[in-house]
C-alpha positions as CSV (number, residue, x, y, z in Angstrom):
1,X,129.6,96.0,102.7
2,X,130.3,98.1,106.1
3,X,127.2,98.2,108.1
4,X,126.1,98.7,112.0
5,X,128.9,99.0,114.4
6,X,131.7,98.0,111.5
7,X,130.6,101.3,110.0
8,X,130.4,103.6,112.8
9,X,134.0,102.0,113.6
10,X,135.0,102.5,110.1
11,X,134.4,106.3,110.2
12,X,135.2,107.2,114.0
13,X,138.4,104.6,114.3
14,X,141.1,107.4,113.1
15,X,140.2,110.5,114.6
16,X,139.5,108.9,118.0
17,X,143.2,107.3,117.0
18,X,144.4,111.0,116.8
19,X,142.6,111.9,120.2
20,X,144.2,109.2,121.7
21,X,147.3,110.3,120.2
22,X,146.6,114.2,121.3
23,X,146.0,112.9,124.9
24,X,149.2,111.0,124.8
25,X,151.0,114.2,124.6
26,X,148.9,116.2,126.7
27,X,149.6,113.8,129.5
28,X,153.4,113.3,128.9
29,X,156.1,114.4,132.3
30,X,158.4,116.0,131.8
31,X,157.3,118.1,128.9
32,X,160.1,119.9,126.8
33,X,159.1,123.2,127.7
34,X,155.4,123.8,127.8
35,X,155.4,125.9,124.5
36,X,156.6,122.9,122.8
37,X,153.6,120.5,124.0
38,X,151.1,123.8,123.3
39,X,152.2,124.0,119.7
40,X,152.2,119.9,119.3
41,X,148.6,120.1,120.9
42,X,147.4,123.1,118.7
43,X,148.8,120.6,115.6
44,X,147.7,117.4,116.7
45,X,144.2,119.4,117.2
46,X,144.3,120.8,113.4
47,X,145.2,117.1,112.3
48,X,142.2,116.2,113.8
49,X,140.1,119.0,111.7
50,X,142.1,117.6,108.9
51,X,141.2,114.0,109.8
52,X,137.2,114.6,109.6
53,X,137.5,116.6,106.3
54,X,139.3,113.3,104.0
55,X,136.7,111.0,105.4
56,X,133.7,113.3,105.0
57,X,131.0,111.9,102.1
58,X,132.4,114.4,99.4
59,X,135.2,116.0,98.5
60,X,136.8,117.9,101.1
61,X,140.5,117.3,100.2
62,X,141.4,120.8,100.1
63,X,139.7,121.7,103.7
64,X,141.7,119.0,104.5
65,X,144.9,120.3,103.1
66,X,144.5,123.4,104.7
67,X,143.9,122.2,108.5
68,X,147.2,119.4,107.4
69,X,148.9,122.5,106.7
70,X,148.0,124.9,109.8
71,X,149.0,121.5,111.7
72,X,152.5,121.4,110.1
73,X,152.6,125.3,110.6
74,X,152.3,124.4,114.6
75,X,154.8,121.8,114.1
76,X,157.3,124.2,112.8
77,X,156.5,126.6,116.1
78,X,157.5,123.3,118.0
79,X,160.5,122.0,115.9
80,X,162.5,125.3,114.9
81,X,163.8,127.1,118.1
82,X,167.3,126.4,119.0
83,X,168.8,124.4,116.2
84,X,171.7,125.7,114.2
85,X,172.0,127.4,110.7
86,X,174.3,124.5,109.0
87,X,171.6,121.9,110.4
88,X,168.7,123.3,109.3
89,X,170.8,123.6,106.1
90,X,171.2,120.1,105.5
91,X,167.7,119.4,106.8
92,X,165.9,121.3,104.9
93,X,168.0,120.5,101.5
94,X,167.6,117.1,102.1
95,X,163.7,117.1,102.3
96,X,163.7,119.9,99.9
97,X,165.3,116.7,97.3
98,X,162.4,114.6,97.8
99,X,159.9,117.0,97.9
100,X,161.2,118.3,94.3
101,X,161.2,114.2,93.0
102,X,158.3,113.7,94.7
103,X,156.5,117.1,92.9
104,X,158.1,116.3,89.5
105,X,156.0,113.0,89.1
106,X,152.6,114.2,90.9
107,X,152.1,117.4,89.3
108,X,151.5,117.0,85.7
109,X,148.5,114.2,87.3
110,X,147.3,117.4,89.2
111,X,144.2,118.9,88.3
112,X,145.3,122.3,87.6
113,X,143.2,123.8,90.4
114,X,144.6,122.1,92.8
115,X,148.6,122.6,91.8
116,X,148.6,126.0,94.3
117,X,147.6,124.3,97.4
118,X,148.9,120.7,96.9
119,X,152.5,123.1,95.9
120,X,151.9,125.0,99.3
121,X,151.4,122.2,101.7
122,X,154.2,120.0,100.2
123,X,156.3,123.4,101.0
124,X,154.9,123.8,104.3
125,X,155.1,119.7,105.3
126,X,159.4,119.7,103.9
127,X,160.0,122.5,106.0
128,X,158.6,121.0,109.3
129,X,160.5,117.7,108.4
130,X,163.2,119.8,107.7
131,X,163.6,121.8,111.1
132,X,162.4,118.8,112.7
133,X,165.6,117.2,111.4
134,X,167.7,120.2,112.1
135,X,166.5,120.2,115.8
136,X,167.8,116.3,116.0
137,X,171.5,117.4,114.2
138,X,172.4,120.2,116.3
139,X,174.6,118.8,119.3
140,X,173.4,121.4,121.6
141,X,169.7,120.1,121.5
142,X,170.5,116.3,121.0
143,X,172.6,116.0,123.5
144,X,170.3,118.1,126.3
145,X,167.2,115.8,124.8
146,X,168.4,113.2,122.7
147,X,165.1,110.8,123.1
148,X,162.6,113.9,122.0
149,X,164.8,115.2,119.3
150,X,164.8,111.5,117.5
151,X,161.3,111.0,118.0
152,X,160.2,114.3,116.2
153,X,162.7,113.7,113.6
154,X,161.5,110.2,113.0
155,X,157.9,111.8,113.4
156,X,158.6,114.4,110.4
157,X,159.8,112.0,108.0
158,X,157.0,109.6,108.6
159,X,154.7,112.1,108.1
160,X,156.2,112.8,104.8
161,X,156.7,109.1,103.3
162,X,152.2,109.1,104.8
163,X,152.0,112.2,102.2
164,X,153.5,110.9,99.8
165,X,152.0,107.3,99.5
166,X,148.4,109.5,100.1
167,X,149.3,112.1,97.3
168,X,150.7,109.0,94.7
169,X,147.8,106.9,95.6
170,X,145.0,110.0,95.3
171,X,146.4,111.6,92.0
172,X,148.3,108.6,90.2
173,X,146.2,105.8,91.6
174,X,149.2,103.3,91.7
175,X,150.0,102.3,95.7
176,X,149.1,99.1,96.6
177,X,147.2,98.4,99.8
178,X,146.7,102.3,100.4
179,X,144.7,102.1,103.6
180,X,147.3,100.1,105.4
181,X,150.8,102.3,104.5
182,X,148.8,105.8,104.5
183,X,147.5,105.2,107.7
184,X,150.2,103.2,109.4
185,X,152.7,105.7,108.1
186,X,150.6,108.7,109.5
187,X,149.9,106.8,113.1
188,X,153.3,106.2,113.6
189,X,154.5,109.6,112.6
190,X,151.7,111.3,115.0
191,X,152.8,109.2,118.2
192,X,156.5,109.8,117.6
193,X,155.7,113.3,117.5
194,X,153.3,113.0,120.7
195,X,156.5,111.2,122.2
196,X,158.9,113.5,121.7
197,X,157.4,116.1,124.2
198,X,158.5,113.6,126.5
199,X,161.9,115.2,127.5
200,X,163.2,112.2,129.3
């Protein structure tokens, strides 16, 4: 049983993780464009929120839900400008695929309550992956930036293989070791975001 410092570890060690992560980007030269770091910050600061509310005592999952999905709503700020229409085409398509699958399994395990805002985040987190993609397939931006447009495209999608295993491990109760692939999944795809502000 957690107790004395293993505790106080236990429930600050991810969101410092995420303000380590948020100062990561905060401090990264040369930025994109400083509307791009803003909008990461403003997400990486709503993850945070997010963060807090799923390891509350109590059920907070849909407070948590929402400040996920005004994070992913900053993302999209960041990730949509300047990509073209047949990329964020095929991006959002492709994400669109395995958001459908992923839906078709988790919702009749959904409490009925909750199928409106688990349908709207899972809409709002396929678009981000899918512009974020988009941004790393149009020429024009991958070649001017090639290192930032792969690491917020590799961001998105580990951000939605973290959903996934968190939504098939909260609602169908079948992922083994959960703490380690929800987490890892979600660290990694918040410091390749962080990184991609990094024009360079």
């Amino acid at each position: 049983m957690l107790g004395g410092p293993w505790l106080w570890l236990h429930y600050a060690g991810k969101p410092l993780a995420t303000v380590l992560i948020f100062w990561l980007a905060a401090s990264a030269q040369p930025a994109v464009t400083v509307r791009y770091r803003r909008a990461l910050l403003a997400g990486m600061a709503l993850s945070l929120v997010g963060d807090v509310c799923l390891m509350l005592p109590g059920d907070h999952f849909v407070a948590g839900l929402i400040a996920f999905l005004l994070a992913h709503v900053c993302y999209i700020v960041a990730f949509a400008p300047g990509s073209s229409a047949k990329a964020r085409a095929g991006g959002l398509t492709l994400i669109a695929a395995v958001a459908l699958v992923n839906l078709a399994g988790l919702l009749p395990r959904i409490d009925a309550e909750l199928k409106v805002p688990v349908f709207a985040y899972v809409a709002m987190l396929a678009t981000m992956a899918g512009v974020a993609l988009a941004r790393a397939w149009t020429p024009a931006l991958s070649d001017a930036m090639p290192r930032s447009v792969r690491f917020a495209a590799a961001g998105a999608v580990c951000f939605v293989v973290s959903d996934s295993l968190l939504a098939w491990d909260r609602f169908a109760g079948n992922i083994p070791m959960p703490a380690l692939l929800v987490l890892g999944t979600y660290y990694i795809a918040q410091w390749c975001i962080a990184e991609s502000v990094l024009r360079r």
